[in-house]
N, C-alpha and C positions, 0 to 999 in steps of 0.2 A: 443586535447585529443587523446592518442592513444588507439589499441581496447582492449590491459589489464585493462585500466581504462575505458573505457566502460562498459566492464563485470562486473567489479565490481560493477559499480554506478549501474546499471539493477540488478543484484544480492539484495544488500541492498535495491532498491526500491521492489523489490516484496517477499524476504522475511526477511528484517529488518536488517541482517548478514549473511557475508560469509559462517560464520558454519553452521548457520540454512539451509542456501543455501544446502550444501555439502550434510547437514543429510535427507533431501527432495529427491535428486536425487541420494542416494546411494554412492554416492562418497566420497573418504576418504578426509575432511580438509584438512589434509598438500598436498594431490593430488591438490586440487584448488587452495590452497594458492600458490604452485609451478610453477602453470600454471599462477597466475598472477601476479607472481614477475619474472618468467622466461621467460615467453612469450608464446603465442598461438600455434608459429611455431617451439616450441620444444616437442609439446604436444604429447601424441598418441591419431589418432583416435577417439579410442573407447571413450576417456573421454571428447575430446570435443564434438563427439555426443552424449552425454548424457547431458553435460554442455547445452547444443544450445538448447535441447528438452526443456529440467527445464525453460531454459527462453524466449522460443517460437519465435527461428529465426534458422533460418539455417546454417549450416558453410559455404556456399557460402559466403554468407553476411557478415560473421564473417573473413573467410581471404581476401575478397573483401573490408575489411573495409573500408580505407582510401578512393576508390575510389567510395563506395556505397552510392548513396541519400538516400536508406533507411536508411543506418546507421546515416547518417547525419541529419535524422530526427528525427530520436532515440535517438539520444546524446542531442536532444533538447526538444523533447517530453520527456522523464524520468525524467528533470526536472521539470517538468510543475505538478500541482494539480491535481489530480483524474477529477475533473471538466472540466479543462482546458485540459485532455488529452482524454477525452471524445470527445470534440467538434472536435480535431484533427481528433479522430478517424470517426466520424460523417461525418466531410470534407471530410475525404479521401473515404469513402465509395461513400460518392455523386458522387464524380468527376468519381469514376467508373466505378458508374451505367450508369453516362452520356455517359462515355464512349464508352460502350455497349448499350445505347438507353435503359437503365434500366428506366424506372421512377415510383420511390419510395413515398408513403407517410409518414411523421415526425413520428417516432414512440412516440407513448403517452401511458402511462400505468397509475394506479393508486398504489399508495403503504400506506399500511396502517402504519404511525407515531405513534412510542410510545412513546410521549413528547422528552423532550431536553437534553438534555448532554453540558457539560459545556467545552469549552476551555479556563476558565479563572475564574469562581469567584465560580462555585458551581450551580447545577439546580436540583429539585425533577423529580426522573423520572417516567409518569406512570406507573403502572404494570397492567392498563386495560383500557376498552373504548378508543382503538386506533380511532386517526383519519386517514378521507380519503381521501389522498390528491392525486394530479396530480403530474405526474414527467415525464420530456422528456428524453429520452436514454437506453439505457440497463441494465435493473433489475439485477444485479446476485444473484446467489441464495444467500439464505439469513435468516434468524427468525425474526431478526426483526429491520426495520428501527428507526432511530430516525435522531432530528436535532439538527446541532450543533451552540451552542450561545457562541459567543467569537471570540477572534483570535490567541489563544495561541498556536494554533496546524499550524497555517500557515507557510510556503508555503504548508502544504500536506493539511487542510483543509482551506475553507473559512467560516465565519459568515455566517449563515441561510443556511450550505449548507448539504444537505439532505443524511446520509450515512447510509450503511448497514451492518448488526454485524448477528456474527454467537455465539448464545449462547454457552457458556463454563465457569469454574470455574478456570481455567489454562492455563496460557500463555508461550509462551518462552520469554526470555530475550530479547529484539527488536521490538518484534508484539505491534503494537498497539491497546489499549482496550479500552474497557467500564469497570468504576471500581468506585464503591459505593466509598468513601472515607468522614468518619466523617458523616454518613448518607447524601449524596449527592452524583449527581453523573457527572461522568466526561470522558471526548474522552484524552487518553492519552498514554504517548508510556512506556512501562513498564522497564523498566533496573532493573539486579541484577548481579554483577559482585563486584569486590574487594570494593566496597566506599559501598556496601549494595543494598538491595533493592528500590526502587522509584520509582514515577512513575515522567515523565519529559516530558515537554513542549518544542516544537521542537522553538517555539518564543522566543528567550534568556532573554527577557525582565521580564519573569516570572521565579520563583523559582521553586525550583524541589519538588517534593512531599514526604515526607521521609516514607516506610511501616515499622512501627515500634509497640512497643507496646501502645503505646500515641495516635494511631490511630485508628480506626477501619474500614479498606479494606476490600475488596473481591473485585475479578474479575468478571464480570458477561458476559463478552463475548471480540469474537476478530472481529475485523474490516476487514471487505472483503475488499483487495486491489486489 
């Protein structure tokens, strides 16, 4: 992998598309797009410091690529589930602390569940009497948790694994959401581009959800990634 298509994959994992990418850090689309069909070392500057900020590395790093173990851990971690890049992150903190003769205890927090979201058949969600569950790693802010039953959202989610959504009625085209659909409700990644609106399952095994008038949607929030 070279580091245009690093940028990219890191881009699409944290905010869904290149564009949505662009319109976050101010930068013009066809500037980004430029830069990663033209290369890094044609860029100016100013735009790759701002690209580098958006997606929380450095341009050390970034023209250091090839030869960087950070980068080579990134190119491997971005693949990985929210879960699974957790524990990276977890790892690497450790090693640290040890480093430095830090020693740390496990962080434990509690987060209150509001029922289940479906990647795959359909689940009722609550809208009160959250339960109180135990969760090991870092809370990000958040409204409100739920968990997801399924596997249609996998590699980015697993079955029974516990995420966090920021209430909203609107999404861009890429973000993944929480969305009522036929009075049920469901973790799903939204598209609306030339074939229509939908909502679509990252497991190819399942069918895409069509938002039409035969349905009855709404969005009720987007997933902290």
């Amino acid at each position: 992998m070279n580091r245009e298509m690093y940028l990219k994959d890191l881009m699409e994992a944290k905010y869904g598309t290149v564009r949505n990418f662009s319109e976050q850090i101010k930068v013009p689309y066809t500037t980004v797009r430029s830069i990663l069909e033209r290369g890094v070392l044609n860029a100016k500057m100013e735009n790759i410091i701002n690209i580098c900020k958006g997606l929380g590395i450095t341009p050390e790093q970034l023209y250091n690529f090839e030869d960087s173990i950070v980068a080579n851990i990134s190119k491997v971690a971005v693949r990985l589930t929210e879960k699974r890049q957790n524990n990276v992150y977890n790892f690497a903190k450790q090693q640290y602390n040890e480093q430095n003769n830090i020693i740390s205890m496990p962080v434990k927090n509690e987060v209150k569940l509001y029922g289940a979201v479906s990647a795959g058949t359909g689940e009722y969600l609550l809208d009160n009497n959250p339960e109180l569950v135990p969760y090991e790693g870092v809370v990000p802010e958040h409204d409100y948790a739920v968990i997801v039953n399924g596997v249609s959202m996998r590699p980015l989610f697993e079955d029974k694994q516990i995420i966090f959504v920021k209430k909203t009625f609107e999404a861009r085209s890429g973000q993944v959401v929480i969305a009522y659909y036929d009075n049920q409700a469901y973790v799903k990644k939204y598209v609306n581009d030339e074939k229509g609106a939908r909502f679509v399952s990252l497991n190819k095994s399942y069918d895409d959800m069509p938002i039409d008038e035969t349905h009855e949607t709404q969005i009720i929030g987007v997933v902290v990634l």
